[in-house]
LUMLUM-998424 format. One record per atom (N, C-alpha, C): residue in three letters; x, y, z. Coordinates in steps of 0.2 Angstrom, whole numbers, plus 5000, padded with zeros to 4 digits. Layout:
BEGIN
AlaXYZ;...
% end
This chain:
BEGIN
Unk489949574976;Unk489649514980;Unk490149484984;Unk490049454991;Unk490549414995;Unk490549354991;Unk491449324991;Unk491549264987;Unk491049194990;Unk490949144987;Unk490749094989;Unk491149054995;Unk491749064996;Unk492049025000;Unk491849065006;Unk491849135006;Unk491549155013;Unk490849135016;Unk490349145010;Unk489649105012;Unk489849045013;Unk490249015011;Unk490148945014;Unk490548925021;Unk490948955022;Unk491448975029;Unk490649015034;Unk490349035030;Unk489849085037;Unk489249005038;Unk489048965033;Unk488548925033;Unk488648865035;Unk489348855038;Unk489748785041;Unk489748785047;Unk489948895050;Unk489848905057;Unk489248875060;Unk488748905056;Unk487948895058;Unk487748825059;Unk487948795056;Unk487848725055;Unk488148695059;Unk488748705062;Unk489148685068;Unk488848695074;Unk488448755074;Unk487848765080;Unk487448755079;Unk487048725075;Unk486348755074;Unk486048675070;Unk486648635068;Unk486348555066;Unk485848565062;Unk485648625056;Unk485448635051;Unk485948625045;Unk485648605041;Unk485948615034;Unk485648685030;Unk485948705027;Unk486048765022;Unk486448755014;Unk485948805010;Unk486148805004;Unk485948885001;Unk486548904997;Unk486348964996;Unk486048954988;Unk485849024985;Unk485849004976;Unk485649074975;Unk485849084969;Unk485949164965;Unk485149164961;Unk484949214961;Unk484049244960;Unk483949174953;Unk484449164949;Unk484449124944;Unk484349054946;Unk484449034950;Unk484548974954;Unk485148934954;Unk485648964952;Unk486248924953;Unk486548944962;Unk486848864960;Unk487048854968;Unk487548894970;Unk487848934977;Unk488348974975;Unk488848934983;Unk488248904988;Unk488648894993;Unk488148844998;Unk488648764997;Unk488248715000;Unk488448675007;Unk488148675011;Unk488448655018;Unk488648565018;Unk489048535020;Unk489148465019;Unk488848405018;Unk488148435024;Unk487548375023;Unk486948395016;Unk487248465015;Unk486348495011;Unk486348475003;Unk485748445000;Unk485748424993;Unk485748504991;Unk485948484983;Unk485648544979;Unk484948564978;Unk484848614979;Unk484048624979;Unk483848644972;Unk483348624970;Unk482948634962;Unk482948704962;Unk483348734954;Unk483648784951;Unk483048814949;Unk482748784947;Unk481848824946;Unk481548844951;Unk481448814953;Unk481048844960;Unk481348894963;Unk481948894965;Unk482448954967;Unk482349004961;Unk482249014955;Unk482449064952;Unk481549084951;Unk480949054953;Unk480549074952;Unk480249114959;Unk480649074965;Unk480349114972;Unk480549174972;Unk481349184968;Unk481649264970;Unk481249324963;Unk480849294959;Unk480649334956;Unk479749344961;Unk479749294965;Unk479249314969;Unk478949374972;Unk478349394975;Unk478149464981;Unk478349414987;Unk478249354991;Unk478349354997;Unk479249324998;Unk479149325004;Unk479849335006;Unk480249265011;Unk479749245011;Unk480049165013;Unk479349115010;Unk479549055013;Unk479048985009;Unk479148915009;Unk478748865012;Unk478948815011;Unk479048785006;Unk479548755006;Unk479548694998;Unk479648635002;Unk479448575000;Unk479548515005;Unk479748525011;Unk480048495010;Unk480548495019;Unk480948545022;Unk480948595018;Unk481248655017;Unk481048725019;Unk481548775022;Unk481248845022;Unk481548865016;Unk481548935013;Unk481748955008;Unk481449025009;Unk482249075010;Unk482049145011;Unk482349175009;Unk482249255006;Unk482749305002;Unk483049315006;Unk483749345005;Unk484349395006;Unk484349465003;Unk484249505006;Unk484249575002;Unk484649605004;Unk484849654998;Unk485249724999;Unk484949764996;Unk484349805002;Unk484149875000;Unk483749854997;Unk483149804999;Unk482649764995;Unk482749754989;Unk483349734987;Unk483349694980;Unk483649634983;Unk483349574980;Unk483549514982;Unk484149474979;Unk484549474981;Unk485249444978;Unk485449384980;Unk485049344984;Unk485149254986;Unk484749244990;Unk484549184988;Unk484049124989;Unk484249074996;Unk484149095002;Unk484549035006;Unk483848985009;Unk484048925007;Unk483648855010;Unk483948835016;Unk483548825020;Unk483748795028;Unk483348725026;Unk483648655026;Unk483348595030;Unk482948585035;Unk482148575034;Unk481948575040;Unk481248605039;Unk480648605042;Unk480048655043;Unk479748645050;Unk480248645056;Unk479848655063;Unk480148725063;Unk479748775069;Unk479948835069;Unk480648855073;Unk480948805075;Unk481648815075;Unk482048825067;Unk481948795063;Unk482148795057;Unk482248875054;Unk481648885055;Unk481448945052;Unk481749025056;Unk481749005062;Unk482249055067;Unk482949045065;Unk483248975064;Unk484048985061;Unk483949005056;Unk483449005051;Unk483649035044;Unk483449105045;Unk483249125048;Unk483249205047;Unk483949235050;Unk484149185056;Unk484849215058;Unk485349195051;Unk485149155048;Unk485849135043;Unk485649195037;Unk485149235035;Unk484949265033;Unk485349345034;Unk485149365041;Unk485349435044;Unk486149415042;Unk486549365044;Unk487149345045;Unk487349385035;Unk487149325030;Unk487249345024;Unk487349415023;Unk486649475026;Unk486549535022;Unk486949555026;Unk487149555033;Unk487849585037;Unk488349585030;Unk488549515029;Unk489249505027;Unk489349545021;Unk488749545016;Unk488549605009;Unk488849665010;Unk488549685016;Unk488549755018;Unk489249785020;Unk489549735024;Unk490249755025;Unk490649725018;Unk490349695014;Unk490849695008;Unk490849745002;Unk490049765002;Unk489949824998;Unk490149895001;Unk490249905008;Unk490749965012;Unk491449985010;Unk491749895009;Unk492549905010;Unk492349925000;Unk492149884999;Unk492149914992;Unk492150004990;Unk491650024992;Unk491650094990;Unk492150104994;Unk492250115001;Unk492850165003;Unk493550154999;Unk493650084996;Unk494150074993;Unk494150114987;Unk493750134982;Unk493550174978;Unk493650244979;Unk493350264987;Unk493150314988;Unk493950354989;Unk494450304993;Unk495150334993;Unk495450324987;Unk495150284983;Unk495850294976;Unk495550344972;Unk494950354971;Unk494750434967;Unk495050514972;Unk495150514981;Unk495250544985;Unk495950574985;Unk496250504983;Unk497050504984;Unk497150554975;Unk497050514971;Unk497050544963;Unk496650614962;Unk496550654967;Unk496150714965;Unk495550714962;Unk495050654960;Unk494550634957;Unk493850664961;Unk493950684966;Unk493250744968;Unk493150794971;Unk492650824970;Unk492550904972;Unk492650884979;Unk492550954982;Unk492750974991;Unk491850914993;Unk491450954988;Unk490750934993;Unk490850854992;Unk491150804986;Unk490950744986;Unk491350724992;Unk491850744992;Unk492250724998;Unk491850695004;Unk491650775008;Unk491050785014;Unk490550725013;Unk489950755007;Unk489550675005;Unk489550615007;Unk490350605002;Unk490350515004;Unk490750505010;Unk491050535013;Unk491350505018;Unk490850515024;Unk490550545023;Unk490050555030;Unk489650485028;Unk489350465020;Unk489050415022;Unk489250355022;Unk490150345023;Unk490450295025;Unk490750305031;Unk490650345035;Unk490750335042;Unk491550345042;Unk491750405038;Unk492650385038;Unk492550475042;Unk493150475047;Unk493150535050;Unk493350605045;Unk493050655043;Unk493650715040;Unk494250735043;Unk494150755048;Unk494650795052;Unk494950735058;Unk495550705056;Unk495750655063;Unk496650655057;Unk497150655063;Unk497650655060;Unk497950585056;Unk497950595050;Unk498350545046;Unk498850565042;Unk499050495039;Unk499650515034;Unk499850455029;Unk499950455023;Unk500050405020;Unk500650355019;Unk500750305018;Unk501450265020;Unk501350225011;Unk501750225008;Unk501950205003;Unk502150145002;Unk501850094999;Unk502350005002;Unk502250004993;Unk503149994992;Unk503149964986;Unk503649884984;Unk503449854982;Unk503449764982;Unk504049754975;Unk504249714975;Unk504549694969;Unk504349654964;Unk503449664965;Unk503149604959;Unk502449634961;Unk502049604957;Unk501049594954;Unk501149554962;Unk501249494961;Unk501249444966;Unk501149454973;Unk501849474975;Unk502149524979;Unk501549574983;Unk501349604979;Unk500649644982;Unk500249634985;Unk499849574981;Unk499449534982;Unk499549504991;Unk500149454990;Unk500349464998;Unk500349505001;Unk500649575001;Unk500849615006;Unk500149635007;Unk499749655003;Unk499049675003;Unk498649625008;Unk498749585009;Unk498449535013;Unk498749505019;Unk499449515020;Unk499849535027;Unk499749605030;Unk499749645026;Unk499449735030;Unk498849735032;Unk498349715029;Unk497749705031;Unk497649675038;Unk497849635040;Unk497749615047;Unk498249645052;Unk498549675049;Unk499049735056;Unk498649785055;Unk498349835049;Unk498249885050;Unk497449875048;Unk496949895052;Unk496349865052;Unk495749925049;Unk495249925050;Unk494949985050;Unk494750015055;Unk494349945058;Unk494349975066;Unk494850025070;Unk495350015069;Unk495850065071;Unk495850135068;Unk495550135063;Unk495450215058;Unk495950205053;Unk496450155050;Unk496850145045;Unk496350085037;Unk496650115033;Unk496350105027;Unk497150085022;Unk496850005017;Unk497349995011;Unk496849985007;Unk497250045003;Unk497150024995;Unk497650014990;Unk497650024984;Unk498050034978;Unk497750074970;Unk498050104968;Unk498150144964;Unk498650124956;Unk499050074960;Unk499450074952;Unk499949994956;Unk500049964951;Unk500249884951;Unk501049894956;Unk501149834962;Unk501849854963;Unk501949884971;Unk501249924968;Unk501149984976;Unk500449954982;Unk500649954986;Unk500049954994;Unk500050034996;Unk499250044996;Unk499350134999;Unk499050105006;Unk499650125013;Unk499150125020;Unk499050205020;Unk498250205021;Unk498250305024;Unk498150275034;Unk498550275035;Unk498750285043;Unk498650325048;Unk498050295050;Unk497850365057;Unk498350365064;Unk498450435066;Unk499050425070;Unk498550485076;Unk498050465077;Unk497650495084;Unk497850515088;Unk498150425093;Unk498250415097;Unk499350445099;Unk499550445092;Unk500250485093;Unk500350495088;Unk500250565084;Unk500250615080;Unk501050635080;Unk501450585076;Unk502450615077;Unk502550565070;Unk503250595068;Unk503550555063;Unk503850495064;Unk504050525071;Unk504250455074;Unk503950375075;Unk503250395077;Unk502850345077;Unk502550325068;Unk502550385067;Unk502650365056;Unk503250325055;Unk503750355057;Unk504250315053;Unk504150225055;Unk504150225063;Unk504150155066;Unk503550105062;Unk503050135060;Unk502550095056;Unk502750085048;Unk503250135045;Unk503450105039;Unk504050055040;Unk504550065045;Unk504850025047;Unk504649935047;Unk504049945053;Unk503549875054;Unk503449835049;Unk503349875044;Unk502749835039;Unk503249815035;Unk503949875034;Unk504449845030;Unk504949775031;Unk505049785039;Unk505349725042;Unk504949645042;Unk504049685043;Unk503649605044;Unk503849555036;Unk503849615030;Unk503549615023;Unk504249555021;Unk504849595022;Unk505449555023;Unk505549485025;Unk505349485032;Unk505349415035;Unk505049365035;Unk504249395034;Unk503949325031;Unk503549325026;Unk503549365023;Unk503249345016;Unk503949355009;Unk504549365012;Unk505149355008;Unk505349415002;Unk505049455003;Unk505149514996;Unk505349584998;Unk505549594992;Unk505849664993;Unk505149704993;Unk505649744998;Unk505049805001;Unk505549875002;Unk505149914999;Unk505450015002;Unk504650035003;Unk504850085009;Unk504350115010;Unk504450205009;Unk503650235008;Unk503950335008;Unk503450325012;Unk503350405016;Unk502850425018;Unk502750505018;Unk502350545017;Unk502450595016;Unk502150635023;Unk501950695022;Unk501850765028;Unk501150735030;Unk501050725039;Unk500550715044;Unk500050775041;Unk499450735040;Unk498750795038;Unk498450805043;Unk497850835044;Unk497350845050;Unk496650825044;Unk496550855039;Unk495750865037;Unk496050795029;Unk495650765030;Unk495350695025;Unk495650735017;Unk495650795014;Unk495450815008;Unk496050835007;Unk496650835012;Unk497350835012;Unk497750765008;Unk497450735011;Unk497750655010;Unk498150645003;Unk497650664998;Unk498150654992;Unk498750714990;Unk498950764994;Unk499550804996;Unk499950744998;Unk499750715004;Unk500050655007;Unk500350605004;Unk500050604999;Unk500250544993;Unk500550554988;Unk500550634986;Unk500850624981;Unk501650644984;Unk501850684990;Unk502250664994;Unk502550624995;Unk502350554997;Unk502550504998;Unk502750464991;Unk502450484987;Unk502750474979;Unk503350484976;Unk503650554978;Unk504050604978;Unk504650554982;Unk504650564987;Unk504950514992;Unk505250434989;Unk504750424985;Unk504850364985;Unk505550354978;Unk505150394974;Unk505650394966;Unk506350444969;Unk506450484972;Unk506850504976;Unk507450484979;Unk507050424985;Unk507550384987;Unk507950334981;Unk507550324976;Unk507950264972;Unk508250294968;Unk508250354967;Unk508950374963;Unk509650404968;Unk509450424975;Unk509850474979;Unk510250424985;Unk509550384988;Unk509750354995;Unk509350274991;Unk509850274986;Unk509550184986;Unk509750134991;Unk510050154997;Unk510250115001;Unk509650105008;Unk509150155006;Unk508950155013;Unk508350105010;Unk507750085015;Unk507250045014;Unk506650075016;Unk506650155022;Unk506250195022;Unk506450255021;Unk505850285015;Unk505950365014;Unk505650415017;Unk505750475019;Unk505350535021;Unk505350575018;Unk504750615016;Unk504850655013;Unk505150715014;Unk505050715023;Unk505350775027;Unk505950775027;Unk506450715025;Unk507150725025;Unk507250695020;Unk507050715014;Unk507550695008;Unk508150775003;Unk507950815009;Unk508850845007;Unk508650875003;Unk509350884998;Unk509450914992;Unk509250864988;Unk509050814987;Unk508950764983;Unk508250794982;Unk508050814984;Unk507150834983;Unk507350904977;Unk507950944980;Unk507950984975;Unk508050974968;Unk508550934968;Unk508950904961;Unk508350894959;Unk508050834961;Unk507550804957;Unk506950844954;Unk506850924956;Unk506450964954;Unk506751024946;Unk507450994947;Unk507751034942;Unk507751004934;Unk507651034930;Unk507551014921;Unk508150984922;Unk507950934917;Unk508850914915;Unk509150944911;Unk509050984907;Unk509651054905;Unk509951064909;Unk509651104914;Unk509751134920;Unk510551094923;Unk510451034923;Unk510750994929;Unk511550974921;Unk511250964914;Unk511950954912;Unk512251024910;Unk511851084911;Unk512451144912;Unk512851144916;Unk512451094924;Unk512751124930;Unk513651074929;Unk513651014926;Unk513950964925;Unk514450994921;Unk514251014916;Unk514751064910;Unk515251104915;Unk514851144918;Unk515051194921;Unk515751174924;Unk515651134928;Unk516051114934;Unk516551094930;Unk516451004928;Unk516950984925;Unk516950974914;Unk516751034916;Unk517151044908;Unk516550974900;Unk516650924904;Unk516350874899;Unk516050824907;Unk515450784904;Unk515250724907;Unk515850674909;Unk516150674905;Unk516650594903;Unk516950604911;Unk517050674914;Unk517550664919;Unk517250624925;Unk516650624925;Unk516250584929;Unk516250524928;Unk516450484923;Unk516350424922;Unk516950384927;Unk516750364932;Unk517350334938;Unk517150254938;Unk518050244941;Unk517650174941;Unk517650164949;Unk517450084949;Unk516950074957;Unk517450084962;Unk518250074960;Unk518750084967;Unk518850154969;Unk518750184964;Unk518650284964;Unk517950304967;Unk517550284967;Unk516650284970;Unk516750244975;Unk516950194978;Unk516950174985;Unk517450214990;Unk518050244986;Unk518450274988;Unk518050334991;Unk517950374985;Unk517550444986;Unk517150434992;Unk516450384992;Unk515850354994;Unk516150365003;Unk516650325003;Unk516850305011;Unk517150375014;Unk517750395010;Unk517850475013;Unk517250535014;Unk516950525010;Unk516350565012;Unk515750545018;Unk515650485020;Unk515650455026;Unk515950455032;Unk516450475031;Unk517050495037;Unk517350565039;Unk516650625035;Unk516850675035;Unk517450705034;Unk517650675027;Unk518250695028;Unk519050685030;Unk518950635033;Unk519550625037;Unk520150555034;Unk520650585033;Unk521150545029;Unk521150475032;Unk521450485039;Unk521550415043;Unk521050365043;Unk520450385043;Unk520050345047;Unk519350315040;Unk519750345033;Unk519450315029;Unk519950265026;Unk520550275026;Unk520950235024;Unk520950165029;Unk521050185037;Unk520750115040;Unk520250085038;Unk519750105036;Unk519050075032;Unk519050025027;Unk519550065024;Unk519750025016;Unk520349985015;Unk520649985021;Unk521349935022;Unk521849965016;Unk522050015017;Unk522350045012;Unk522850075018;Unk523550115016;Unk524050165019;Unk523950215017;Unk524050265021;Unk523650325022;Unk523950375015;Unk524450335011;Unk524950355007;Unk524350334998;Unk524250275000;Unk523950254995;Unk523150304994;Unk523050304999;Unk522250364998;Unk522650424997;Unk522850454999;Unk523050534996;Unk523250524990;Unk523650454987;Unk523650444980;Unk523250444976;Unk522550414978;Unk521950404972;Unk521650484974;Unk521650514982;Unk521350584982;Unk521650644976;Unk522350614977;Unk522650694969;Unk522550654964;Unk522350594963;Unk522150574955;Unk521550594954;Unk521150594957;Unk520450624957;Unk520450694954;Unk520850724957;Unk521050784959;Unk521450814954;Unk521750814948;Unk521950794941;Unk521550764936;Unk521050734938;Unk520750704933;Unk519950774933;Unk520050764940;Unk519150824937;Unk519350904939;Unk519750904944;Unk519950984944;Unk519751004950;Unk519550954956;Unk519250964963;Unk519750924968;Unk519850964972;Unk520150914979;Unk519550904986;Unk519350834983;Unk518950834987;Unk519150844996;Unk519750854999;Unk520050835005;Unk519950935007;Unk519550975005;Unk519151035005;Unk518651045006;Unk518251065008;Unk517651065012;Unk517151095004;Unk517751145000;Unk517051194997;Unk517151134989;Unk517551124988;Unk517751074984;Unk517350984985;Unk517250994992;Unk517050904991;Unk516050934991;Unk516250994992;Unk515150994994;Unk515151004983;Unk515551034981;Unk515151014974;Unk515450974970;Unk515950924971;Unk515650864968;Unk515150814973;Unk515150834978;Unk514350804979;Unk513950794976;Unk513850874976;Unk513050874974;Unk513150854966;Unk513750864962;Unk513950834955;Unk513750764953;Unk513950714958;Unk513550674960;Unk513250654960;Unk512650694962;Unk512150684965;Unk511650694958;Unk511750744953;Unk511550784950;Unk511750704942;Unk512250694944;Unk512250644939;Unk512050574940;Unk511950544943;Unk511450484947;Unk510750524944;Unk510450584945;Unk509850594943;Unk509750594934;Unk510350614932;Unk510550634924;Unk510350534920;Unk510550524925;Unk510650424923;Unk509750414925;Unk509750424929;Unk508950394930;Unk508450414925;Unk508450514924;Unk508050514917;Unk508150494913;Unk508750464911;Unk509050424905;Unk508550354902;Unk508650344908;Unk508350244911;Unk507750254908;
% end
């Protein structure tokens, strides 16, 4: 059912043009929505005309006529008044009502329709079915964008800042699936690239930051062409998301198309990954570094390698880096200032940030 604030927002407009009074009321006869000037109308009378056969009726000075969806009557609207003007605004304040239903009971199922869609919840044909009888295209290019918030709260806003950037009119849809998360499935018709993907995760990430104050990352995963893909796309963009927070916690947009080796680690058993840690260096312990040896490591690997130009970074003499680099280099058995030696404690790294995350 549309909230009461909206019938009443829609029953003020009319009333602003039309210098009618209106009152709405539920088949029971409670009031659900009264315009400034209009009395409450008798609770009985209202709950006896919607059990009524005709479909409108005078009561004193009043018109009084059903709202249906799909001929069942679910509100009772009173117009003030019985000349035939009266009774022409109240049919328009009536069509207006079962308008507003119908767009409330569509956004309803589609939103249903994509969170069972995204979840693998139906056959190929229910697919076809309800999407043809919700007017959503099957085959137009889309892709899901992942918006995860830092709170319950947080969503709620963000869910109601994206909603007016990304419309439906436009071929874009928000739902949600699990507390925390905003799902956009993103129509990219008009420019089908990752490029124009990423800038729309960017947008929403930057709008999400500046005025409504919260933290925000975003995933997005592989451009689909057919609707029955989508939830590929999301679980993608999933993948993307947990990926970046253990690998590239720095960044605030993920893709799935460029998450690397990190995609791989994270598909690996964790046995797997502390044999690979055994292997190398002998016990876990030699990984435990502390933070001036990990910004150390962190920045030289940022500068490809290059002695001088990580040491200008770190304000350090080019004497004192080589210093911590053969401490390293003693303590684990790798010289990272080596190409084949710094690409496996990378990935050693990388493999242990993942070992810590399963941990968590």
């Amino acid at each position: 059912m549309v909230s009461s604030q909206v019938i009443k927002g829609c029953l003020e407009e009319l009333r602003a043009i039309t210098k009618t009074e209106f009152a709405v009321q539920d088949t029971a006869g409670n009031v659900i929505a009264l315009t400034e000037g209009a009395k409450e109308p008798d609770r009985a009378l209202a709950a006896g005309f919607a059990n009524s056969a005709v479909d409108s009726q005078i009561i004193g000075s009043s018109y009084q006529l059903k709202v249906k969806d799909d001929d069942e009557t679910i509100y009772i609207l009173t117009a003030i008044g019985t000349a035939d003007y009266t009774y022409m605004v109240a049919r328009i304040a009536v069509s207006e009502l079962e308008a507003l239903n119908a767009t409330n009971r569509d956004s309803l199922d589609r939103n249903s329709f994509f969170q069972n869609l995204l979840l693998d919840n139906l056959l190929l044909v229910d697919i076809h079915n309800r999407a043809k009888k919700l007017h959503i295209p099957e085959t137009e290019t889309r892709a899901i964008v992942l918006i995860e918030v830092d709170s319950l709260n947080a969503e709620l806003v963000a869910s109601e800042m994206l909603s007016g950037l990304y419309t439906v009119q436009n071929g874009d849809y928000l739902t949600e699936v699990d507390e925390n998360r905003v799902i956009l499935i993103k129509s990219l018709a008009e420019n089908p690239s990752y490029k124009a993907l990423d800038e729309v995760a960017k947008t929403a990430v930057d709008m999400l930051n500046m005025e409504a104050m919260v933290k925000v990352r975003a995933a997005y995963g592989t451009i689909v062409t057919d609707l029955k893909d989508l939830s590929r796309s999301y679980k993608e963009a999933g993948m993307a998301m947990e990926v970046g927070k253990i690998f590239y916690a720095e960044r605030k947009v993920l893709s799935y198309n460029e998450l690397g080796i990190g995609r791989l680690i994270y598909q690996l058993r964790p046995n797997l990954c502390r044999m690979y840690i055994q292997e190398i260096f002998g016990s876990e312990d030699k990984m435990d570094l502390d933070q001036e040896t990990i910004t150390t490591i962190d920045t030289f690997f940022a500068n490809n390698l290059n002695v001088s130009e990580t040491a200008r970074q770190l304000f350090v003499h080019r004497n004192t880096l080589v210093y911590r680099l053969e401490k390293l280099q003693k303590t684990t058995g790798l010289d990272i200032r080596t190409f084949d030696d710094a690409m496996t404690f990378k990935i050693a790294l990388m493999v242990r940030e993942f070992l810590k995350a399963q941990e968590e």
